[in-house]
VMD Tcl script that builds the backbone (N, CA, C; Angstrom):
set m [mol new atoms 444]
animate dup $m
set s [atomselect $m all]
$s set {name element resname resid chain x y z} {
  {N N UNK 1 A 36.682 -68.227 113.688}
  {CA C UNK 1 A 37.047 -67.982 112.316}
  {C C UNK 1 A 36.665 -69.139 111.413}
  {N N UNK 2 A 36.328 -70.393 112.017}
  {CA C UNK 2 A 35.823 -71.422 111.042}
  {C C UNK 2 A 34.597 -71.126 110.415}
  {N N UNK 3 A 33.967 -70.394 110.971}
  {CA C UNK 3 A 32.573 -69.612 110.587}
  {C C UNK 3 A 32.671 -69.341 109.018}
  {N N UNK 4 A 31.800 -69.889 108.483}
  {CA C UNK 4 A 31.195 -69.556 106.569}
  {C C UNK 4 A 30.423 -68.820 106.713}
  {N N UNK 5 A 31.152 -68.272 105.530}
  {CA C UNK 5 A 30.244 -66.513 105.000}
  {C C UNK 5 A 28.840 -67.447 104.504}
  {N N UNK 6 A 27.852 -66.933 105.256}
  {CA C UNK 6 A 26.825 -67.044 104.521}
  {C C UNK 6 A 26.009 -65.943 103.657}
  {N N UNK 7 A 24.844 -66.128 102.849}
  {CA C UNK 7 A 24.380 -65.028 102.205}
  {C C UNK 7 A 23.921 -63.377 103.237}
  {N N UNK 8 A 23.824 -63.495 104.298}
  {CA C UNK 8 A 23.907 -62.532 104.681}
  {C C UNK 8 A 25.195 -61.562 104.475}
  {N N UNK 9 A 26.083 -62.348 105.246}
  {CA C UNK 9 A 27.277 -61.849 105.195}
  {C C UNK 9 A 27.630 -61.562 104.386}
  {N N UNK 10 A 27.677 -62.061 102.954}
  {CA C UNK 10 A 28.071 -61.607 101.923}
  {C C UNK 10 A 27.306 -60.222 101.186}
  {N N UNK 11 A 26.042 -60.472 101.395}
  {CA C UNK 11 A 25.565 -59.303 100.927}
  {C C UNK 11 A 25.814 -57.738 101.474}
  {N N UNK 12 A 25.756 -58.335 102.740}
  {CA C UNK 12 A 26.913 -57.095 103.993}
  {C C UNK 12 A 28.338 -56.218 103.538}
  {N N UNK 13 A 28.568 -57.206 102.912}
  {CA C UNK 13 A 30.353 -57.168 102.694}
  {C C UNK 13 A 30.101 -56.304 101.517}
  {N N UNK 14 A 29.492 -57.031 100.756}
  {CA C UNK 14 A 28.939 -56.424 99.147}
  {C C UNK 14 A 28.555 -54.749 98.916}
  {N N UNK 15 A 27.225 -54.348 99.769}
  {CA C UNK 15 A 27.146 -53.396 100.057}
  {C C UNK 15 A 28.087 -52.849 100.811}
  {N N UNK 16 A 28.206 -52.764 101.817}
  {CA C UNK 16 A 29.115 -52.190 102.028}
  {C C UNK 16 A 30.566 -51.635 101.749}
  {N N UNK 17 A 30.919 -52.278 101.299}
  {CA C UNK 17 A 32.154 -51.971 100.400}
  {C C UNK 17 A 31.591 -51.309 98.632}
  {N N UNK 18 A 30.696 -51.363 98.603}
  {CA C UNK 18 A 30.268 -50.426 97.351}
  {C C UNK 18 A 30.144 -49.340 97.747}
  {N N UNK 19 A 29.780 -49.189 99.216}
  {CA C UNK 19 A 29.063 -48.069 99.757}
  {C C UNK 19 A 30.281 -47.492 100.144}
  {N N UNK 20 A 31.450 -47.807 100.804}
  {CA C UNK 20 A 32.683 -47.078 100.777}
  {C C UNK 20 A 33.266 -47.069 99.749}
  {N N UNK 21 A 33.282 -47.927 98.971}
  {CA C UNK 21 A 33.851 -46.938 97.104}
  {C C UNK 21 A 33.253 -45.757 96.911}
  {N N UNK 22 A 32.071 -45.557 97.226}
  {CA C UNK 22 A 30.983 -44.864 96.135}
  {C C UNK 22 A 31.524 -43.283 97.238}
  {N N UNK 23 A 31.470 -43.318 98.872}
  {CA C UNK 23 A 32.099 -42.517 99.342}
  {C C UNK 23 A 33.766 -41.879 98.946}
  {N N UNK 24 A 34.457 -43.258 99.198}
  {CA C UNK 24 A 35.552 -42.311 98.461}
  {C C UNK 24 A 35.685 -42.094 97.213}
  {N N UNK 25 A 35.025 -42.430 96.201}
  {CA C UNK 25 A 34.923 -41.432 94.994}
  {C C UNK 25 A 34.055 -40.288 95.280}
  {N N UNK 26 A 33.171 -40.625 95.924}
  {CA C UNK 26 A 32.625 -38.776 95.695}
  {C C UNK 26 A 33.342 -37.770 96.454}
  {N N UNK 27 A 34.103 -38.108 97.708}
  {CA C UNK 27 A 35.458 -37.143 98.080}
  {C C UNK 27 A 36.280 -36.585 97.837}
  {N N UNK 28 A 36.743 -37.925 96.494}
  {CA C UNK 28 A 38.148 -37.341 95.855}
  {C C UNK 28 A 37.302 -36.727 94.834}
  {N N UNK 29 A 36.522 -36.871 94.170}
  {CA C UNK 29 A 35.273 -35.997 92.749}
  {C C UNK 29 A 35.746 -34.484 93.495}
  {N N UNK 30 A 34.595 -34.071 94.875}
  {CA C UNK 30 A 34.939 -33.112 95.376}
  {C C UNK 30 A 35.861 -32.487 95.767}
  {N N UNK 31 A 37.046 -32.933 95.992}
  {CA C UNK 31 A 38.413 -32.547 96.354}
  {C C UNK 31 A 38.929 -31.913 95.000}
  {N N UNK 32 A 38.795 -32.316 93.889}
  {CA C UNK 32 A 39.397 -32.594 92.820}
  {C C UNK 32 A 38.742 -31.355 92.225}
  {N N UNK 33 A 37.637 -31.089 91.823}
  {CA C UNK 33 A 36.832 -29.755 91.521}
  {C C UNK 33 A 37.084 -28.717 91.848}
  {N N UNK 34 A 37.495 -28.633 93.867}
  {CA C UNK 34 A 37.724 -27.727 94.116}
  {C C UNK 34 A 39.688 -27.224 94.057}
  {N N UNK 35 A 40.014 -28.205 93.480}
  {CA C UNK 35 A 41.202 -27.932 93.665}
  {C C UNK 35 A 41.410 -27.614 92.202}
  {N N UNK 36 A 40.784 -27.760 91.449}
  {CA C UNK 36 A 41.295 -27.547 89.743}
  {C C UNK 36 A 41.630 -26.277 89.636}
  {N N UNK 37 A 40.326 -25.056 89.686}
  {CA C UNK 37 A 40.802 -24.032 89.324}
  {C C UNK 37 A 41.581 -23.003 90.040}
  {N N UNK 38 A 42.526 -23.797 91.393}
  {CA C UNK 38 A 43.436 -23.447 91.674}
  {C C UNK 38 A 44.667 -23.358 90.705}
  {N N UNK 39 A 44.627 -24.323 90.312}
  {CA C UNK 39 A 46.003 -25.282 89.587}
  {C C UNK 39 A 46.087 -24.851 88.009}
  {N N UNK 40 A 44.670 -24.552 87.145}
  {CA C UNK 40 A 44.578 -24.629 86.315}
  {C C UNK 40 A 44.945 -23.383 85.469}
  {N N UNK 41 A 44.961 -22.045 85.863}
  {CA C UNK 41 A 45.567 -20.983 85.610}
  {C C UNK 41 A 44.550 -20.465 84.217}
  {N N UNK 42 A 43.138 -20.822 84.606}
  {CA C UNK 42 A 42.282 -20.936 83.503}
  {C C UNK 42 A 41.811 -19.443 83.489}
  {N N UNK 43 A 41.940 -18.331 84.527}
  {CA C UNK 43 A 41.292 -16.813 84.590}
  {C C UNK 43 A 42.542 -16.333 83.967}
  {N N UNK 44 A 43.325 -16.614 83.590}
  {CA C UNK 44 A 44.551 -16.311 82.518}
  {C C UNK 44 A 44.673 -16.156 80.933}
  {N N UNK 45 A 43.338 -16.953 80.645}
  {CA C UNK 45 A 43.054 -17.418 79.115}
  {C C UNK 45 A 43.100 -16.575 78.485}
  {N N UNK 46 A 43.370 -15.604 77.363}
  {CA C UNK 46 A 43.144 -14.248 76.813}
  {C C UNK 46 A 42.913 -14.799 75.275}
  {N N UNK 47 A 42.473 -14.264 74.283}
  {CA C UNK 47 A 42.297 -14.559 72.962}
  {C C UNK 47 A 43.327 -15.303 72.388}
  {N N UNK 48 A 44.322 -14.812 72.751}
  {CA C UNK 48 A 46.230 -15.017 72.135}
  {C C UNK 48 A 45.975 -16.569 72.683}
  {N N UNK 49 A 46.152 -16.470 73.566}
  {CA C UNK 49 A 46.170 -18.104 74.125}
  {C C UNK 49 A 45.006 -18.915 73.678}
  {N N UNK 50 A 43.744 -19.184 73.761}
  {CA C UNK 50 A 43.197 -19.285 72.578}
  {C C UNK 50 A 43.391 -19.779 71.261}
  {N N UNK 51 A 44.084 -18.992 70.687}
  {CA C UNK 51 A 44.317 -18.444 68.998}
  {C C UNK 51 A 45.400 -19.656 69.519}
  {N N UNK 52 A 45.854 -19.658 70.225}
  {CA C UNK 52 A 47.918 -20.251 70.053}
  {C C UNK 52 A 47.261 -21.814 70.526}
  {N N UNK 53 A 46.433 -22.139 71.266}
  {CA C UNK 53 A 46.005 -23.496 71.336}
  {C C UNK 53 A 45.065 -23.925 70.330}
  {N N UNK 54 A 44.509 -23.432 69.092}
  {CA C UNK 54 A 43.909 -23.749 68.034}
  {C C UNK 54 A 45.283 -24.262 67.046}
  {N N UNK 55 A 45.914 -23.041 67.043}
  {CA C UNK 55 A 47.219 -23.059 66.435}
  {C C UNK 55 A 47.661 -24.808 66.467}
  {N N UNK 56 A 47.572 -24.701 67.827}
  {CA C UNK 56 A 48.672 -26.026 68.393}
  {C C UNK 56 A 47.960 -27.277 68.104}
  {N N UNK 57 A 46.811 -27.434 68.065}
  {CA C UNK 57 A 45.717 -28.464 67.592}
  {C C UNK 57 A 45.759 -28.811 65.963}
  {N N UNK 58 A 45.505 -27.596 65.373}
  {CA C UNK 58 A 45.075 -27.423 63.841}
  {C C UNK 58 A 46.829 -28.300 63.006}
  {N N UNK 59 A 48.197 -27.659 63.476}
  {CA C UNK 59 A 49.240 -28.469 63.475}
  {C C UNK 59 A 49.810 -29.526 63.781}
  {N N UNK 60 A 49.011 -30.041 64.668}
  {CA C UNK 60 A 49.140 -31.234 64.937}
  {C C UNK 60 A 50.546 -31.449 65.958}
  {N N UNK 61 A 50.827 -30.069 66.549}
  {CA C UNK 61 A 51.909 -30.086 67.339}
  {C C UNK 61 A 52.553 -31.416 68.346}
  {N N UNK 62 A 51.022 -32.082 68.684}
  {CA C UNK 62 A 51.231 -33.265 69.830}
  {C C UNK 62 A 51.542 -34.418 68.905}
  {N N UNK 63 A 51.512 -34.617 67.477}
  {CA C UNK 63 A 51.986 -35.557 66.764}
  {C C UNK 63 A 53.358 -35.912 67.214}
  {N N UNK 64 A 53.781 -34.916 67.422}
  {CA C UNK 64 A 55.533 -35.185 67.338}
  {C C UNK 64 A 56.290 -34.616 69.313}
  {N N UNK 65 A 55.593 -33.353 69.952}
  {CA C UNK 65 A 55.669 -32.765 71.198}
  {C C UNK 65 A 54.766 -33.381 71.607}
  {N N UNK 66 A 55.212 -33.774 73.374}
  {CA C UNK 66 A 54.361 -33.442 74.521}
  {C C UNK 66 A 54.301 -32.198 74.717}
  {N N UNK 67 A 53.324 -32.085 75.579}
  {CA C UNK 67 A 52.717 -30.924 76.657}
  {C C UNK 67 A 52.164 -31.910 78.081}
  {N N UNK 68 A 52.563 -31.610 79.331}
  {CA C UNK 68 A 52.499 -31.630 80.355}
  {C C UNK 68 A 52.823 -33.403 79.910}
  {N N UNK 69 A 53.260 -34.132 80.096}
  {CA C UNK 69 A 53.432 -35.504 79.375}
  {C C UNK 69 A 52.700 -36.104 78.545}
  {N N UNK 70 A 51.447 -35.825 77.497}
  {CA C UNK 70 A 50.506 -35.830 77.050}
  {C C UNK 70 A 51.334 -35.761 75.478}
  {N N UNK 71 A 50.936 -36.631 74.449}
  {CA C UNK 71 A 51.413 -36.439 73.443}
  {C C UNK 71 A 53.074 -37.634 72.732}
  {N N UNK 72 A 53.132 -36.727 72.037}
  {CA C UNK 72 A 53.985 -38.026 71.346}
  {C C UNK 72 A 55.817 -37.284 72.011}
  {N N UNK 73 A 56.033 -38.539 71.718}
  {CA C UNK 73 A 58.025 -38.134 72.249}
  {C C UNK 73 A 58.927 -38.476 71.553}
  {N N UNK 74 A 58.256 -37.698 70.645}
  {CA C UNK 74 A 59.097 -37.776 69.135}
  {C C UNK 74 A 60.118 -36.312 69.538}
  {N N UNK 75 A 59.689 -35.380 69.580}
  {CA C UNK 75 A 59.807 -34.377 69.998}
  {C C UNK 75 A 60.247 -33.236 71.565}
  {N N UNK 76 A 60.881 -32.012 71.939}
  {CA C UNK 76 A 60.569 -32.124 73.149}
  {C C UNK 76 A 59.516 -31.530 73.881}
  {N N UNK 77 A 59.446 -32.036 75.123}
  {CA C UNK 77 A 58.268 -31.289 75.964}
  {C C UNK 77 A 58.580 -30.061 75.871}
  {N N UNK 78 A 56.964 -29.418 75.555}
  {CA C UNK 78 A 56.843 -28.296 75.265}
  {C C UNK 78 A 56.136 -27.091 76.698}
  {N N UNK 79 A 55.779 -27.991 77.665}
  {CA C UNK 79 A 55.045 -27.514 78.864}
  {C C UNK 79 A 56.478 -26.505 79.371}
  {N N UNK 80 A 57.253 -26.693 79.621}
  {CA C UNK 80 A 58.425 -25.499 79.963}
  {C C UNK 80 A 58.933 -24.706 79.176}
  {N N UNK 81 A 58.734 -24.796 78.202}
  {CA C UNK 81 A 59.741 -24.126 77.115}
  {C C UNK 81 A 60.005 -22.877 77.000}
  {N N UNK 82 A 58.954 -22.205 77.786}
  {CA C UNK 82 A 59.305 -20.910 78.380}
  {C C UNK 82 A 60.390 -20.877 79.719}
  {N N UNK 83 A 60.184 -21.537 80.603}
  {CA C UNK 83 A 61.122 -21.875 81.331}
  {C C UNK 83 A 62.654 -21.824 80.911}
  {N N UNK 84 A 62.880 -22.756 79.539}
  {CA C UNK 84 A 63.854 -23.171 79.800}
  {C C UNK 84 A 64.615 -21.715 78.585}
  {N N UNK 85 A 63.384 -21.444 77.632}
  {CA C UNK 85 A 64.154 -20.406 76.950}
  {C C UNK 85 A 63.654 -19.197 77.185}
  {N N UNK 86 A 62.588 -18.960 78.055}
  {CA C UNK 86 A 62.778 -17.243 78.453}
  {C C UNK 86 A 62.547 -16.452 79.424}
  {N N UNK 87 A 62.167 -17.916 80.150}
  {CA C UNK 87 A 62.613 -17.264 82.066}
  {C C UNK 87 A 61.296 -16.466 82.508}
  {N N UNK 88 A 61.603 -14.933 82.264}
  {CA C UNK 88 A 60.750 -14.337 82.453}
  {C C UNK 88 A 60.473 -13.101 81.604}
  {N N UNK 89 A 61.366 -12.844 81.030}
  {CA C UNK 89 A 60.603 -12.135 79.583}
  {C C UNK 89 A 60.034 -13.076 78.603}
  {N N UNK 90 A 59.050 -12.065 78.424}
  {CA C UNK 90 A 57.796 -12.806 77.307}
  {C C UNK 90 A 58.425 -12.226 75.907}
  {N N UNK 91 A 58.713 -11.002 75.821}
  {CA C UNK 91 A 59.169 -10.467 74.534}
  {C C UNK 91 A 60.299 -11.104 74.138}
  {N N UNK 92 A 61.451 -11.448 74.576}
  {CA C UNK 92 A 62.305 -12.306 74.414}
  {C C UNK 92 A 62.015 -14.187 73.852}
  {N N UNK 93 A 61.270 -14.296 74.396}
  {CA C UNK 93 A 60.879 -15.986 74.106}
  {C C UNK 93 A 59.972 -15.299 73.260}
  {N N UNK 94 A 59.182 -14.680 72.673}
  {CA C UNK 94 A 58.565 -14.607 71.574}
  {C C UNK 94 A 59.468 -14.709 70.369}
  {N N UNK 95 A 60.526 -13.703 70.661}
  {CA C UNK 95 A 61.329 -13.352 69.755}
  {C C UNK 95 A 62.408 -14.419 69.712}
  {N N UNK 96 A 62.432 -15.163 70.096}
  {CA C UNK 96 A 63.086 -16.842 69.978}
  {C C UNK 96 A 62.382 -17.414 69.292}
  {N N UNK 97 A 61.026 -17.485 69.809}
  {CA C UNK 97 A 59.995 -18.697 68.919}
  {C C UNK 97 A 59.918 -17.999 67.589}
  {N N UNK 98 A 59.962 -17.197 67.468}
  {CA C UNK 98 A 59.921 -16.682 65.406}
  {C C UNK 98 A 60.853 -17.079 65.103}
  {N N UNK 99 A 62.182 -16.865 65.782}
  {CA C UNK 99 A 63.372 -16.982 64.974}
  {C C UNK 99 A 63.537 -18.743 64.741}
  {N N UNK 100 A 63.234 -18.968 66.033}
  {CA C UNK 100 A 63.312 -20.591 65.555}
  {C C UNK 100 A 62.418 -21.761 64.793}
  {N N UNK 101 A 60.929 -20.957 64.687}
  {CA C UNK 101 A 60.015 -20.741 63.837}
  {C C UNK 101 A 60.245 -21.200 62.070}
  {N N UNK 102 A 61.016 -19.944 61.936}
  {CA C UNK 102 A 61.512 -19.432 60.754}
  {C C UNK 102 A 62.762 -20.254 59.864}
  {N N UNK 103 A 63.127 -20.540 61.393}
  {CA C UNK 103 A 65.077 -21.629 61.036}
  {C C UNK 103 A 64.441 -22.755 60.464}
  {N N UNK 104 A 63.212 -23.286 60.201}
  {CA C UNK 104 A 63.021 -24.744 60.662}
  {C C UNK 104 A 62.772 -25.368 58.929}
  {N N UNK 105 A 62.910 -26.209 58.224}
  {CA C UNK 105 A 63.535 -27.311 58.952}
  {C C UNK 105 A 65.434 -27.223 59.089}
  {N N UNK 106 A 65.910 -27.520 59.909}
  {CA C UNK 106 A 67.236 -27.583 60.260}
  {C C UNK 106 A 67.646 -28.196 59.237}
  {N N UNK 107 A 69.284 -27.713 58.783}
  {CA C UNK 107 A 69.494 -28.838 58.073}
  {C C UNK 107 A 70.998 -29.391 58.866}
  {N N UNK 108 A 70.663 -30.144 59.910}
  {CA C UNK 108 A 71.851 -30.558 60.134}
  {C C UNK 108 A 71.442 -32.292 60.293}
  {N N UNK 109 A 72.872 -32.704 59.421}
  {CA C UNK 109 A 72.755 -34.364 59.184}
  {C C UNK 109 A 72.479 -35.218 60.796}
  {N N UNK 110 A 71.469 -36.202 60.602}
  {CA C UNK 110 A 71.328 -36.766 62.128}
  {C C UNK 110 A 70.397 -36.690 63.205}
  {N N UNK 111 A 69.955 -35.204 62.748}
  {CA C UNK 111 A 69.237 -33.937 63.670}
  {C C UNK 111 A 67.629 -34.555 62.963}
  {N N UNK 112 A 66.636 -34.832 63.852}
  {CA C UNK 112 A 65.216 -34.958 64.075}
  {C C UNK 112 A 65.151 -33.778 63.375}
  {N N UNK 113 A 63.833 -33.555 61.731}
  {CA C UNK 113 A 63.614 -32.410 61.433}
  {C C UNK 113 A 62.277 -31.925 61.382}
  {N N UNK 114 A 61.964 -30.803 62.292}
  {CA C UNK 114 A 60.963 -30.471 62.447}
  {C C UNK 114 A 60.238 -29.640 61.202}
  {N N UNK 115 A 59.139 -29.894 60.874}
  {CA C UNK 115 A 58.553 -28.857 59.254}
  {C C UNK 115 A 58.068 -27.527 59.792}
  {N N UNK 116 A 58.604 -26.957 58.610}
  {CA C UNK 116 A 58.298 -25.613 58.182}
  {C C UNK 116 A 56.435 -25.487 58.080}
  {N N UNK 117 A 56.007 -24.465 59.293}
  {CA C UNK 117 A 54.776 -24.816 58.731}
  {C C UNK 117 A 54.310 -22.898 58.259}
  {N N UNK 118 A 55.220 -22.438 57.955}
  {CA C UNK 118 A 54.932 -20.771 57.450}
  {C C UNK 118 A 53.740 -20.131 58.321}
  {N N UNK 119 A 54.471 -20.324 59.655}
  {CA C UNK 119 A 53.434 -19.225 60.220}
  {C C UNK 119 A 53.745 -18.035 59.746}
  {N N UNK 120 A 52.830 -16.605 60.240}
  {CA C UNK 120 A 52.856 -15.618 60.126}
  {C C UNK 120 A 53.234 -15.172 62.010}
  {N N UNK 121 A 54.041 -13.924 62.184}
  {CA C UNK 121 A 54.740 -13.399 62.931}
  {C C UNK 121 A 53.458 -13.771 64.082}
  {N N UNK 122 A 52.551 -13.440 63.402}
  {CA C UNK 122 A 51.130 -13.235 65.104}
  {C C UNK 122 A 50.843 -14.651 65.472}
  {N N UNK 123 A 50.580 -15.152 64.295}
  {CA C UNK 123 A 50.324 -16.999 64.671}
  {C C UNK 123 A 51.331 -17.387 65.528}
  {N N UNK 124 A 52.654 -16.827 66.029}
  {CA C UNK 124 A 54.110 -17.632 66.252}
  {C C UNK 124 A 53.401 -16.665 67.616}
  {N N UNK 125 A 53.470 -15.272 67.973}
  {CA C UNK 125 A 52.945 -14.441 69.084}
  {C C UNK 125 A 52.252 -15.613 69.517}
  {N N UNK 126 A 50.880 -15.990 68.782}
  {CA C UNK 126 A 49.601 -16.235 69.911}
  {C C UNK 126 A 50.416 -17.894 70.328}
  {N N UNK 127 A 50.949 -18.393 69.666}
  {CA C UNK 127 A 51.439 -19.810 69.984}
  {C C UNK 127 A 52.523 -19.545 71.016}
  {N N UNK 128 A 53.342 -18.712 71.161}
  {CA C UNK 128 A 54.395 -18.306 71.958}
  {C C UNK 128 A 53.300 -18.145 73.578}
  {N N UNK 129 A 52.195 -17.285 73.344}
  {CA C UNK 129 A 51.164 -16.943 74.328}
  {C C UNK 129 A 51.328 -18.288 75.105}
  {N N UNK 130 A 50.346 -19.233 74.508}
  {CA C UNK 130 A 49.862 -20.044 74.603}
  {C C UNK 130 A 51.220 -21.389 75.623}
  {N N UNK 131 A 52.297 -21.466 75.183}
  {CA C UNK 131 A 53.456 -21.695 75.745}
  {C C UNK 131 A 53.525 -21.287 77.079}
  {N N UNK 132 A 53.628 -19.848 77.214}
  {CA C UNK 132 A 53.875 -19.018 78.213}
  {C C UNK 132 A 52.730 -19.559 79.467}
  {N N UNK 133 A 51.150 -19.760 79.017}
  {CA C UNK 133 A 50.405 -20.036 79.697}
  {C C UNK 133 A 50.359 -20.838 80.245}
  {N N UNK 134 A 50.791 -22.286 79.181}
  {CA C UNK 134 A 50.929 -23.520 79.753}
  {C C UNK 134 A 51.987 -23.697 80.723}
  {N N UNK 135 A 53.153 -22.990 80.716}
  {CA C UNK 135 A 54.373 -22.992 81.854}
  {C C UNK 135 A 53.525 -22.608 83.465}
  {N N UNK 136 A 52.639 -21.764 82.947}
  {CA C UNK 136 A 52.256 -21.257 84.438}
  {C C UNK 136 A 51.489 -22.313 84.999}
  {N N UNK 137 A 50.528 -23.425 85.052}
  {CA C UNK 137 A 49.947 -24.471 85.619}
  {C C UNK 137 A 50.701 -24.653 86.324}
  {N N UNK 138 A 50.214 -25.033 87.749}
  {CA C UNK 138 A 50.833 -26.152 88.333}
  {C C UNK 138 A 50.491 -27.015 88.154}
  {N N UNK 139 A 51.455 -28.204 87.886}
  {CA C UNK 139 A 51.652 -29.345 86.716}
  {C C UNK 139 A 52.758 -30.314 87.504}
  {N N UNK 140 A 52.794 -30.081 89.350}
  {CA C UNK 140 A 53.712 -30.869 90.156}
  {C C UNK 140 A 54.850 -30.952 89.469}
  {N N UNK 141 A 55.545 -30.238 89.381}
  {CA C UNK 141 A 56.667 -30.313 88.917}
  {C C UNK 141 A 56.977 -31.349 87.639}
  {N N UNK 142 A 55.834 -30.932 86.363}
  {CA C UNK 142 A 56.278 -32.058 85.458}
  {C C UNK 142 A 56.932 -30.800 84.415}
  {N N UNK 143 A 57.744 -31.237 83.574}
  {CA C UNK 143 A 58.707 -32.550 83.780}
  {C C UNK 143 A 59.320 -32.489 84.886}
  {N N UNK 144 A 59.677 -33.789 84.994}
  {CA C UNK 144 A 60.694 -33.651 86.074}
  {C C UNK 144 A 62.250 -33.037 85.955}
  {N N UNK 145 A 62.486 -33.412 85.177}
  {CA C UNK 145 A 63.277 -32.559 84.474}
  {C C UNK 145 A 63.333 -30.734 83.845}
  {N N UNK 146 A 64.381 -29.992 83.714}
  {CA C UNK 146 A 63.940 -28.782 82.779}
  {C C UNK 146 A 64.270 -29.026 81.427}
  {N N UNK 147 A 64.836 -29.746 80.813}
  {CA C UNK 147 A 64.722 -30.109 79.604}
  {C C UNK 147 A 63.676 -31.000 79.080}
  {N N UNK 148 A 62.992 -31.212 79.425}
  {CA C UNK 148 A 61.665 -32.202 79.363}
  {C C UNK 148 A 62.326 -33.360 78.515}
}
mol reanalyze $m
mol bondsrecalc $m
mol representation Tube
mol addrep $m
């Protein structure tokens, strides 16, 4: 072990260990590709969803909400929110998201107030969509929580 790395050795070490980075990145690359559109729930996409993630962009929804932890936490996570308010009816959590839509801004003293941004009934549909879709990813159990 008293032995000094000389320039061989080092160049050995060098390559080689680039050469096993460069392997395990292209493994996990490939692993990762094939595992996306498992996870990603992307043959699901329909216009509504679509329309409801333009929606969610054009508002600037992540200013103030996350989605999948992504976004600001001003607000709450929005990746369950079907979860937590409509389980498994869709017509029901639609018919939540208008109404609460519509309530907004709250006026209670204390209370974070979210703006009125006057959707129309279908804009609140395709954004409700779009909700619904994002719940379905698997997303490892984020939040960790159901209240995000």
């Amino acid at each position: 072990m008293s032995e000094r790395i000389n320039k061989n050795m080092a160049r050995n070490i060098y390559f080689g260990g680039g050469l096993f980075a460069i392997l395990v990145f292209a493994g996990l690359s490939v692993d990762t590709v094939q595992k996306v559109p498992k996870l990603s729930n992307a043959d699901k996409i329909t216009e509504s969803v679509a329309r409801g993630k333009n929606l969610w962009e054009t508002n600037n929804c992540v200013g103030c909400h996350t989605i999948m932890g992504e976004g600001a936490y001003y607000a709450p996570e929005l990746a369950n929110v079907f979860d937590r308010r409509g389980a498994s009816d869709e017509a029901s959590f639609k018919e939540y998201l208008n109404g609460w839509m519509a309530a907004q801004p709250l006026s209670e003293p204390g209370r974070r107030k979210m703006p009125q941004f006057n959707l129309t009934q279908t804009q609140v549909n395709d954004l409700a969509d779009f909700l619904i879709w994002t719940s379905r990813i698997d997303d490892n159990e984020w939040p960790p929580n159901i209240e995000g």
